[in-house]
N, CA, C and O atoms as a DFTB+ gen file, in Angstrom:
636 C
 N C O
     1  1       2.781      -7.064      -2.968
     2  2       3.140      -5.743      -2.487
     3  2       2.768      -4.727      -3.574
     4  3       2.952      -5.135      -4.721
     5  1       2.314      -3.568      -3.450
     6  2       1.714      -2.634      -4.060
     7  2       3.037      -2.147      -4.409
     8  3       4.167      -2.517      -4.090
     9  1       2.492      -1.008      -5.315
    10  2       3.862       0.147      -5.913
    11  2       4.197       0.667      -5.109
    12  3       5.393       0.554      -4.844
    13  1       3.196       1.691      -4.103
    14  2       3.286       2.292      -3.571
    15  2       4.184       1.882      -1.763
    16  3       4.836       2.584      -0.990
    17  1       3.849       0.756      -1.748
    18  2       4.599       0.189      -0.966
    19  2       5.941       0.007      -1.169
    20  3       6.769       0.484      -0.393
    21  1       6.306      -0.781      -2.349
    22  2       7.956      -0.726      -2.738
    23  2       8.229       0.931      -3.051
    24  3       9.192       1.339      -2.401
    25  1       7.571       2.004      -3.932
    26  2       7.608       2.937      -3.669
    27  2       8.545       3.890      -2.170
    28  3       9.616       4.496      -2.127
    29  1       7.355       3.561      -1.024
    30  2       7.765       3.895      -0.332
    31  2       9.181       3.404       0.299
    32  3       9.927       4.329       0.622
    33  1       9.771       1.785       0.574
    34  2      10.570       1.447       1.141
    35  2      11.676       1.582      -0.035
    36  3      12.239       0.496       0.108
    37  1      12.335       2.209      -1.085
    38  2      12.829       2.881      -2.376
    39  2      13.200       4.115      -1.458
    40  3      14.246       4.445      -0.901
    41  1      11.905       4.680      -1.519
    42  2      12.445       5.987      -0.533
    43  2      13.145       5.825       0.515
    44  3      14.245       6.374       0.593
    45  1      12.705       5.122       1.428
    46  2      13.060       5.162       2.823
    47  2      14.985       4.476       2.275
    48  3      15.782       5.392       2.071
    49  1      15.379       3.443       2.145
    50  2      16.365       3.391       1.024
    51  2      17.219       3.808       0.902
    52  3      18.333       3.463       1.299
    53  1      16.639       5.329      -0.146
    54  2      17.415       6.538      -0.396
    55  2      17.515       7.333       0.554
    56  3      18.312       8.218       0.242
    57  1      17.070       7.485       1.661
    58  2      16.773       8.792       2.576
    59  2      18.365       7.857       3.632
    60  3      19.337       8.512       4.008
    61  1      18.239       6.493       3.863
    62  2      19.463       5.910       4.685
    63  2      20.542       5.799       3.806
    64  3      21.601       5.476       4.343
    65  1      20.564       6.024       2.303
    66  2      22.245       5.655       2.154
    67  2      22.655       7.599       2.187
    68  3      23.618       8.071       2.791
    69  1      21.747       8.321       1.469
    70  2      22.240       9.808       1.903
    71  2      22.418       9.726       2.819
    72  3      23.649       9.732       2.831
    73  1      22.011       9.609       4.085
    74  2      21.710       9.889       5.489
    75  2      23.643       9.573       6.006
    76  3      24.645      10.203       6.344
    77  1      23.133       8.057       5.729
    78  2      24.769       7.816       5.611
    79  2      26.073       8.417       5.202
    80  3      27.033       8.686       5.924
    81  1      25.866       8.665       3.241
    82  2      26.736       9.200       2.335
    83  2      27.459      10.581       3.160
    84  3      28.639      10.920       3.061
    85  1      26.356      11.275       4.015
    86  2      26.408      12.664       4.216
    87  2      27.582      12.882       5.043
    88  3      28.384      13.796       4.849
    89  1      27.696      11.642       6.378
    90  2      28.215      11.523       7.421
    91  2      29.349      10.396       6.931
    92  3      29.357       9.270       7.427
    93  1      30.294      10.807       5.919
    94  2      31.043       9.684       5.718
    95  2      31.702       9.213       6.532
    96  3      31.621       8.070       6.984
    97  1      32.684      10.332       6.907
    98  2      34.049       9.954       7.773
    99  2      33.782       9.348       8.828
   100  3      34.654       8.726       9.436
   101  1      32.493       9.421       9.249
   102  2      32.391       8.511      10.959
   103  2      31.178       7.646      10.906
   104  3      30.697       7.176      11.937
   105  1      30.540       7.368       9.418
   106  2      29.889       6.180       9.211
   107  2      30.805       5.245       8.588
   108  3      30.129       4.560       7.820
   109  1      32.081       4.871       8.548
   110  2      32.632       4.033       8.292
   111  2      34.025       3.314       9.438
   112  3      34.508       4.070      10.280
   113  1      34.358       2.362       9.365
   114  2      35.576       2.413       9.855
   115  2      35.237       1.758      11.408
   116  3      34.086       1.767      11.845
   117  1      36.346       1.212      12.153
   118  2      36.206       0.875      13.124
   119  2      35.581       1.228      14.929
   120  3      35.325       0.595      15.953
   121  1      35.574       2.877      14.347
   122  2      35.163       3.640      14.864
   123  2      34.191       4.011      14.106
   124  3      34.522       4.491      13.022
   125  1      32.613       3.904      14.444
   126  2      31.668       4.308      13.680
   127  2      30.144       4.712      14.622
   128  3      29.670       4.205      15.639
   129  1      29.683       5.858      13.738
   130  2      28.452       6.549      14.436
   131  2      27.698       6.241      12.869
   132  3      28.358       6.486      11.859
   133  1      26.722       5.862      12.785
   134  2      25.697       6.122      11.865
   135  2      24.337       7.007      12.058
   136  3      23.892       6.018      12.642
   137  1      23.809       7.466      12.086
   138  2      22.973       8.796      12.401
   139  2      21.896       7.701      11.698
   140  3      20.977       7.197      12.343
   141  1      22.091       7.485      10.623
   142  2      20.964       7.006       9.485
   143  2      20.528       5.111      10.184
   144  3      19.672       4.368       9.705
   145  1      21.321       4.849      11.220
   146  2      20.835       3.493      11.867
   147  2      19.417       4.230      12.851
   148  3      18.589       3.367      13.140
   149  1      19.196       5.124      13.178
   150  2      18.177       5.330      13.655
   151  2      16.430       4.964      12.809
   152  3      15.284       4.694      13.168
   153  1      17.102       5.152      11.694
   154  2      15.389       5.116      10.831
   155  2      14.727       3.467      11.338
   156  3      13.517       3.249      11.281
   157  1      15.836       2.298      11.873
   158  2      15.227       1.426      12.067
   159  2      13.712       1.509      12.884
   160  3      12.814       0.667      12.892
   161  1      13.766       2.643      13.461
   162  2      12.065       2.791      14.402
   163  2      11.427       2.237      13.347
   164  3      10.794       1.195      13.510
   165  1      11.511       2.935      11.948
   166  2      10.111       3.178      11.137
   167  2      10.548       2.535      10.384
   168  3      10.885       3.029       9.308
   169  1      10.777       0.716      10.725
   170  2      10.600      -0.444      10.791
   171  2       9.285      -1.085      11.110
   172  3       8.606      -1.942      10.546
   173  1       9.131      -0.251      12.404
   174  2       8.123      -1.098      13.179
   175  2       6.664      -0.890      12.776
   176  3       6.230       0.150      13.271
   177  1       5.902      -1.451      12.144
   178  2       4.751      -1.501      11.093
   179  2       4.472      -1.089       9.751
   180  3       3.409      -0.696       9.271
   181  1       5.847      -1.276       9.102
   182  2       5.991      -0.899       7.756
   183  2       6.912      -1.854       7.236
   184  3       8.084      -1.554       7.009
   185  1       6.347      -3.219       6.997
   186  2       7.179      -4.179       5.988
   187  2       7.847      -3.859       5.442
   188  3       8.872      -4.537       5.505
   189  1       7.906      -2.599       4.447
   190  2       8.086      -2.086       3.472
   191  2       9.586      -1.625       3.537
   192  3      10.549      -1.763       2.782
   193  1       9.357      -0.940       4.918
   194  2      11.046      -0.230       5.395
   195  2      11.675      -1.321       5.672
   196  3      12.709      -0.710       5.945
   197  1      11.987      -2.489       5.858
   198  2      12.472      -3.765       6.313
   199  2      13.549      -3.448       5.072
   200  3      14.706      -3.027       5.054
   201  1      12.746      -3.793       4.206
   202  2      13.576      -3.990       2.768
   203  2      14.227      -2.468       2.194
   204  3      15.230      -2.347       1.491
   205  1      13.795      -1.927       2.448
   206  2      14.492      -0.085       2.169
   207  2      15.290      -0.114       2.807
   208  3      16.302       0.260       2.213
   209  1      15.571      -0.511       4.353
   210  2      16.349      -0.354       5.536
   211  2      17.481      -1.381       5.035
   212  3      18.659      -1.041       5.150
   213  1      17.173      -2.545       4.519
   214  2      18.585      -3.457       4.505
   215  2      19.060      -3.296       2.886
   216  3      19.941      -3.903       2.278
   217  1      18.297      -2.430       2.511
   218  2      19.242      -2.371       0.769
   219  2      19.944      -1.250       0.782
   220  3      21.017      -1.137       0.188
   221  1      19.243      -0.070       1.651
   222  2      19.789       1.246       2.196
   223  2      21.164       1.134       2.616
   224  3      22.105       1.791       2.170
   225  1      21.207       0.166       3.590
   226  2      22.426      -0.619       4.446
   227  2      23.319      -0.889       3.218
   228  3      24.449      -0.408       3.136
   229  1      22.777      -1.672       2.266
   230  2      23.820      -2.533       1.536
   231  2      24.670      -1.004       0.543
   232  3      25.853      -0.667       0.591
   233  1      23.528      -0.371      -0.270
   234  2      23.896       0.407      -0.991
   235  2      24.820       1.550      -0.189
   236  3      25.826       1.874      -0.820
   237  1      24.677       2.067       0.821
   238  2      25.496       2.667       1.620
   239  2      26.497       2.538       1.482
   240  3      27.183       3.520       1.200
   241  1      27.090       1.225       1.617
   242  2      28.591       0.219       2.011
   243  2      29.312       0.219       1.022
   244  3      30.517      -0.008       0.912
   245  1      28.176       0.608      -0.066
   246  2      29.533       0.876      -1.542
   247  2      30.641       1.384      -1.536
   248  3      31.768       1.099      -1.942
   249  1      29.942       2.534      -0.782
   250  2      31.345       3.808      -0.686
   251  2      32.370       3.272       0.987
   252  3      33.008       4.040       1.707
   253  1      32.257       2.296       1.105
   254  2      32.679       1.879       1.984
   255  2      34.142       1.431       1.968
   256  3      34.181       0.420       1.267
   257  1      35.767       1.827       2.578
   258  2      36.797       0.892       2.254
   259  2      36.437      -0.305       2.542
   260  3      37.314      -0.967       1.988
   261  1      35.544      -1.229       3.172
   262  2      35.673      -2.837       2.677
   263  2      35.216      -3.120       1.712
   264  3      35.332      -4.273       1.296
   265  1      34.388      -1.954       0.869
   266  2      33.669      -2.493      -0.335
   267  2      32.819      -4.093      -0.565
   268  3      31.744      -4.024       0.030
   269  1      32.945      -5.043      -1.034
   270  2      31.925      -5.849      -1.522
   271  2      31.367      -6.550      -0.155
   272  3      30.176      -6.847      -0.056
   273  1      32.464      -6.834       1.064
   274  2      31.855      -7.969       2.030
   275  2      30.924      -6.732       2.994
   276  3      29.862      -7.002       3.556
   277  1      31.398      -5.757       3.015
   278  2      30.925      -4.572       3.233
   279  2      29.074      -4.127       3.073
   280  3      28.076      -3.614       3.580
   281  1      29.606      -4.726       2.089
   282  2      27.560      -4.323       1.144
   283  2      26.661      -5.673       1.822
   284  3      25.528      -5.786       2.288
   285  1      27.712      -6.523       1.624
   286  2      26.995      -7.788       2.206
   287  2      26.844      -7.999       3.655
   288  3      25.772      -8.581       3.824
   289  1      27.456      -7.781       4.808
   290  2      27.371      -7.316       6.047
   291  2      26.642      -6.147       6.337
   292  3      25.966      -6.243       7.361
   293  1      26.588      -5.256       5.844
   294  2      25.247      -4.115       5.917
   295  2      24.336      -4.662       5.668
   296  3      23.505      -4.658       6.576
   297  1      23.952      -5.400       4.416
   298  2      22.292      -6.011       3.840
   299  2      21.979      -7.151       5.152
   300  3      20.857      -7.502       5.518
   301  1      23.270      -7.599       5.718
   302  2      22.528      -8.474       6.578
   303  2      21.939      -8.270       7.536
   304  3      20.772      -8.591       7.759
   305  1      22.651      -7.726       8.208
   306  2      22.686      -6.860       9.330
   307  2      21.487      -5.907       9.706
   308  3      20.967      -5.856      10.820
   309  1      21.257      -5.426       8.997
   310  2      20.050      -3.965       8.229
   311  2      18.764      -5.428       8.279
   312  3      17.903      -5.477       9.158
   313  1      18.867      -6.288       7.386
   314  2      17.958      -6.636       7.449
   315  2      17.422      -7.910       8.472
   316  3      16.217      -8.157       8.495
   317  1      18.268      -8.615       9.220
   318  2      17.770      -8.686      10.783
   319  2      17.228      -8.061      11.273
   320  3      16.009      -8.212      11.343
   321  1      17.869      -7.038      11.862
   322  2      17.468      -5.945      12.657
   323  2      16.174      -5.186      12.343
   324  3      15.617      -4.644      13.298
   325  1      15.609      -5.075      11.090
   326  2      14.544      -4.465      10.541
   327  2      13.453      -5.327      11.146
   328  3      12.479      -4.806      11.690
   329  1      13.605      -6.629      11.058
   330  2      12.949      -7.974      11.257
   331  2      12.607      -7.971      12.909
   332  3      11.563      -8.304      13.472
   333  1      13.746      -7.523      13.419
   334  2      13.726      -7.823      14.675
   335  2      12.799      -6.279      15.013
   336  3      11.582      -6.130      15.123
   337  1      13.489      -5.654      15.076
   338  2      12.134      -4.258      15.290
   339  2      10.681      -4.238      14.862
   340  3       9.861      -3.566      15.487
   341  1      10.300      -5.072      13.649
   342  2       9.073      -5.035      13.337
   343  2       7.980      -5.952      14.494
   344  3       6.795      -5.764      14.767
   345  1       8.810      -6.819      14.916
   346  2       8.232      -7.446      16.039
   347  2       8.292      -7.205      17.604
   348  3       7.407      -7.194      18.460
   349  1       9.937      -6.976      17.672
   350  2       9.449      -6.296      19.190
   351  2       8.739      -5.161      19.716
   352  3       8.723      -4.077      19.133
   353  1       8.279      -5.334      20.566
   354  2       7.252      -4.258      21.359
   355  2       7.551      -3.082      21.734
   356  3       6.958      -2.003      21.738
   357  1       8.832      -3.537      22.137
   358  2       9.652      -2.306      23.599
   359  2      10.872      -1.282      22.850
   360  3      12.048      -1.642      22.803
   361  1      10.491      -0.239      22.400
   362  2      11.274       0.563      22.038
   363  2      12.765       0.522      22.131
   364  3      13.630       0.767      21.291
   365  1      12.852       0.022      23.793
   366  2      14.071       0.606      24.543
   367  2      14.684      -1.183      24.443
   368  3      15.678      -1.628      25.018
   369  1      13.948      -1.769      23.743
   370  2      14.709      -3.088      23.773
   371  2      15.046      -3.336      22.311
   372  3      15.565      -4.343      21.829
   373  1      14.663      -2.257      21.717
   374  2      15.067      -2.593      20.294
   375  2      16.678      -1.927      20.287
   376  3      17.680      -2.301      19.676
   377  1      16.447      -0.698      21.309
   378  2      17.543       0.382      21.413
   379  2      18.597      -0.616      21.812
   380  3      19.532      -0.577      21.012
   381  1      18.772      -1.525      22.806
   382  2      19.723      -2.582      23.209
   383  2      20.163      -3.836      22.813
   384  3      21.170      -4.426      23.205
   385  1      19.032      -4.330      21.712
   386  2      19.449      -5.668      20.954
   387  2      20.294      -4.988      19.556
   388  3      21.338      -5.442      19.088
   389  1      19.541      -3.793      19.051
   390  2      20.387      -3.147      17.870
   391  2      21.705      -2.363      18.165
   392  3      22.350      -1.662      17.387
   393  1      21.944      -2.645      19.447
   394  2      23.281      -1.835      20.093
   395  2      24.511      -3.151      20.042
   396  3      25.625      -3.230      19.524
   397  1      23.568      -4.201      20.952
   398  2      25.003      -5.593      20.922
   399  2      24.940      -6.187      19.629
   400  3      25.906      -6.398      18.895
   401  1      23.242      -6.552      19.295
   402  2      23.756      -6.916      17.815
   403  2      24.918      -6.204      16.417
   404  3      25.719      -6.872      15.762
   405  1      24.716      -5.042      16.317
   406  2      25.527      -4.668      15.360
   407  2      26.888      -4.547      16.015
   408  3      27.786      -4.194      15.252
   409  1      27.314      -4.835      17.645
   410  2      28.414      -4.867      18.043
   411  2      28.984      -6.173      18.164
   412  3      30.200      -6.346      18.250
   413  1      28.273      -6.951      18.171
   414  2      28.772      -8.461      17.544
   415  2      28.627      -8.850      16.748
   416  3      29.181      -9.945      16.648
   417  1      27.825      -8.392      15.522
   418  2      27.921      -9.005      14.082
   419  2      28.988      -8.234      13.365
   420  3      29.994      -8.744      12.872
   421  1      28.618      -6.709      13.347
   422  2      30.210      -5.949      12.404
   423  2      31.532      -5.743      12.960
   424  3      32.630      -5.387      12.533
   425  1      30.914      -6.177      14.323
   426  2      32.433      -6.110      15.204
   427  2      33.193      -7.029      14.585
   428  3      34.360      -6.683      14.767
   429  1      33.133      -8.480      13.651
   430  2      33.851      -9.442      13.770
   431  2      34.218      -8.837      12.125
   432  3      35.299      -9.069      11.584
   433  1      33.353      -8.212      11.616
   434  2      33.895      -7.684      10.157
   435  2      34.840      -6.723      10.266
   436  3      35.503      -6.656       9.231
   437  1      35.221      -5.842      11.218
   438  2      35.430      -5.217      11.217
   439  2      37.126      -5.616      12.099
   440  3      38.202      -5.030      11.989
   441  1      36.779      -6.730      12.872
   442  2      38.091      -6.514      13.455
   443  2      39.271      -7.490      12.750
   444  3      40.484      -7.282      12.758
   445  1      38.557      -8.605      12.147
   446  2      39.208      -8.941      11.114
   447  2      39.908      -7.982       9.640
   448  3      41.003      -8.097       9.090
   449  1      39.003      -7.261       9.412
   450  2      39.921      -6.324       8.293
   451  2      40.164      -5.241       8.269
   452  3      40.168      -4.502       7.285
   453  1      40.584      -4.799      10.177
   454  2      41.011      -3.422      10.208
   455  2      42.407      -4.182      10.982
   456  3      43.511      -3.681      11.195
   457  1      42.019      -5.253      11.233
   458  2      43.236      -6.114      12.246
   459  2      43.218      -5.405      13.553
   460  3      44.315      -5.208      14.076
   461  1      41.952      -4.915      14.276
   462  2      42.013      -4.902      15.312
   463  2      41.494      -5.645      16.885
   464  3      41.364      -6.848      16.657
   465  1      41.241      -5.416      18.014
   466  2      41.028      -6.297      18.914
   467  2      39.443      -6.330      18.807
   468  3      38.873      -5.253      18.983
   469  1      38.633      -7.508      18.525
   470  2      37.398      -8.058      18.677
   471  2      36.715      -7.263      19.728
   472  3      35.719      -6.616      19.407
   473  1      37.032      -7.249      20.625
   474  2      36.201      -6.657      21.988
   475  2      36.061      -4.979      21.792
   476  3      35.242      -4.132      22.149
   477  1      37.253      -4.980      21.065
   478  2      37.302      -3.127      20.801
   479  2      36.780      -2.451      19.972
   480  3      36.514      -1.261      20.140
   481  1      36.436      -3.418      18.439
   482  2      35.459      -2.951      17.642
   483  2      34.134      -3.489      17.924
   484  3      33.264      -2.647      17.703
   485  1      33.564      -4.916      18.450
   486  2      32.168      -4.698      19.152
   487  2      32.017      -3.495      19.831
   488  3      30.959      -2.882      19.687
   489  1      32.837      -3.079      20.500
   490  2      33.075      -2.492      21.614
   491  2      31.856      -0.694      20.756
   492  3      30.667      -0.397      20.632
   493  1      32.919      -0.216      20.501
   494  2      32.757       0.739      19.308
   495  2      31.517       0.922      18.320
   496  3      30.898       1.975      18.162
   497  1      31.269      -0.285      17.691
   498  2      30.545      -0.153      17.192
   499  2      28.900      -0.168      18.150
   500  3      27.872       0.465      17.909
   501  1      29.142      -0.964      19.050
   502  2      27.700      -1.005      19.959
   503  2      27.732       0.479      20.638
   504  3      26.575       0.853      20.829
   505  1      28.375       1.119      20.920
   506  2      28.140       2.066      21.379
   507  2      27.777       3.324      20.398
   508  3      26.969       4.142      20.840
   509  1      28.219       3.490      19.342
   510  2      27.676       4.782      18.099
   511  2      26.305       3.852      17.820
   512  3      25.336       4.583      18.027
   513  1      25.988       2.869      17.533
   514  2      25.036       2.064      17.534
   515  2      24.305       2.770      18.524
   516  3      23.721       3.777      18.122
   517  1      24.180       2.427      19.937
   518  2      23.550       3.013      21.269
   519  2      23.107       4.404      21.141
   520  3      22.064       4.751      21.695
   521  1      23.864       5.293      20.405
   522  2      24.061       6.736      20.586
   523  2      22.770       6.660      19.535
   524  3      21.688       7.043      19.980
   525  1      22.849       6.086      17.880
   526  2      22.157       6.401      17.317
   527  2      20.594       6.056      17.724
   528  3      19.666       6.706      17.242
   529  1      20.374       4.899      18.719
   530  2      19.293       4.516      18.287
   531  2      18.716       5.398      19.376
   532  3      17.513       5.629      19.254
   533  1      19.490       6.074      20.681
   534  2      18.604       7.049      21.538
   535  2      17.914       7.879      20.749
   536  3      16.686       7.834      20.828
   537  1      18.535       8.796      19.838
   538  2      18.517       9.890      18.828
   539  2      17.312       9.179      17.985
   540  3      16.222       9.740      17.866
   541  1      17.568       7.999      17.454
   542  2      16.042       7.120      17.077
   543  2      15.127       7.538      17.969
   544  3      14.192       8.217      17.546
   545  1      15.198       7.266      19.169
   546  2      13.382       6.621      20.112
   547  2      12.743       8.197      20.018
   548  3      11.549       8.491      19.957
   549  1      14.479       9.562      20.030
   550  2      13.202      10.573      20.450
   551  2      12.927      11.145      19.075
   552  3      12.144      12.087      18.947
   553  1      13.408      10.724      18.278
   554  2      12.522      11.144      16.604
   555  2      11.219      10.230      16.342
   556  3      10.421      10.887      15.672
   557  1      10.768       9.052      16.612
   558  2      10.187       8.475      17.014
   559  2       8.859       8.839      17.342
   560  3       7.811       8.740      16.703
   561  1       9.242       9.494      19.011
   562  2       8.256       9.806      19.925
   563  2       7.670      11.033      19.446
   564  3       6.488      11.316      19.645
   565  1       8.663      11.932      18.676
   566  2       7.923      13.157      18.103
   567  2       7.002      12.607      16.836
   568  3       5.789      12.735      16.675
   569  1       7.869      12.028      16.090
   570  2       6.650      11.964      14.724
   571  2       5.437      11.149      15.237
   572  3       4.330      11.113      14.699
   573  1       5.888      10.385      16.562
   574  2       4.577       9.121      16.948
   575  2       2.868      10.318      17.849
   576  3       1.712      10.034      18.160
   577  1       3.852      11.792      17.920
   578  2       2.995      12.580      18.928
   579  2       2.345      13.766      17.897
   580  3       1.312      14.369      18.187
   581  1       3.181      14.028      16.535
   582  2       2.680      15.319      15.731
   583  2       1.474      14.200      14.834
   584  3       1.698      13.019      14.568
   585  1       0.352      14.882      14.534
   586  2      -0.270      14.477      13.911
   587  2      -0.603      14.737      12.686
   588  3      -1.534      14.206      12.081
   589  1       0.330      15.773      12.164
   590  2       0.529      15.485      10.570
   591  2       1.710      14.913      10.018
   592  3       1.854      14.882       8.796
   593  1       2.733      14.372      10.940
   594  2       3.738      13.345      10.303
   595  2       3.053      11.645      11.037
   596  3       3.524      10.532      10.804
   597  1       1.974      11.939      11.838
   598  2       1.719      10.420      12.446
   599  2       0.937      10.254      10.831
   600  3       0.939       9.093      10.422
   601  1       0.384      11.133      10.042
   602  2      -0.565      10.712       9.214
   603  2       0.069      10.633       8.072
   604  3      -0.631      10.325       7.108
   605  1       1.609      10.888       7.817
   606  2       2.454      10.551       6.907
   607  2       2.607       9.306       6.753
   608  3       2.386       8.555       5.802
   609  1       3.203       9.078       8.275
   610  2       3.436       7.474       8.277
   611  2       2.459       6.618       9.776
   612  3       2.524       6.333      10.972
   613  1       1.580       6.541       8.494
   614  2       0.455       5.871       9.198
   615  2       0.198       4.933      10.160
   616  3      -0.794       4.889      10.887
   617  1       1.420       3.950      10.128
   618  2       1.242       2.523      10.678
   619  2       2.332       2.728      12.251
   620  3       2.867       1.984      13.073
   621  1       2.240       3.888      12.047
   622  2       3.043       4.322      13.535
   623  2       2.890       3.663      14.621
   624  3       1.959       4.383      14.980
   625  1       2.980       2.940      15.450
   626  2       1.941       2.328      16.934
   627  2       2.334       2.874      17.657
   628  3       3.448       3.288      17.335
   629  1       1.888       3.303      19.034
   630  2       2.387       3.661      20.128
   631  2       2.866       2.304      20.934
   632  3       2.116       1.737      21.728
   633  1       3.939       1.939      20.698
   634  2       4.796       1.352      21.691
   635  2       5.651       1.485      23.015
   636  3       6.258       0.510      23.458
């Protein structure tokens, strides 16, 4: 991997734990919206963000009340999902596997150490999940249609 490659996914990284940091009160907690789960699009032909996207995740979680299992359930999580977007095709199926997935993987972190009902934090979390990744497809579709941010980030595909 080039500099410029870790370079870039460094950035991308920093741009998701601010993104996060910014939006504390309702990027954390059993009830949660992340704004900054959208960057997973620009996943999809950039190896690079895979690894920005799930350290982004982890470093985020610092400031997190679960703190350490916290960092470690974000890095995982973040980095599935990065994995899984770089390969699927279908926009709108990334929008729905990254909706139940993070509602059944942090749902179980979450309902264990908030002590609440399993179904209610999947519940919760797949849905701010859902919200973010719409808000994803149409940031997406704009940078995938302007042609001086398609030439920012080059490896854009039309999917």
């Amino acid at each position: 991997m080039t500099i410029r490659k870790i370079s870039e996914g460094a950035l991308f990284a920093a741009v998701y734990v601010v993104a996060t940091i910014c939006i504390a009160p309702i990027a954390y907690g059993a009830i949660q919206f992340r704004i900054s789960d959208c960057m997973l699009f620009f996943c999809i032909g950039k190896k690079q963000n895979i690894a920005g996207f799930a350290v982004g995740g982890a470093i985020a979680n610092l400031m997190s009340p679960l703190g350490i299992i916290d960092v470690f359930m974000g890095f995982t999580a973040n980095f599935i999902l990065g994995i899984l977007a770089n390969v699927i095709v279908s926009k709108w199926l990334i929008v729905i596997i990254a909706s139940v997935f993070a509602g059944l993987f942090i749902g179980i972190e979450l309902s264990v150490f908030y002590a609440t009902p399993y179904i209610y934090t999947a519940g919760t979390v797949a849905a701010g999940t859902l919200c973010s990744m719409v808000v994803g497809v149409t940031i997406y579709k704009i940078f995938g249609k302007n042609k001086a941010l398609r030439k920012s980030f080059s490896d854009i595909r039309n999917r």
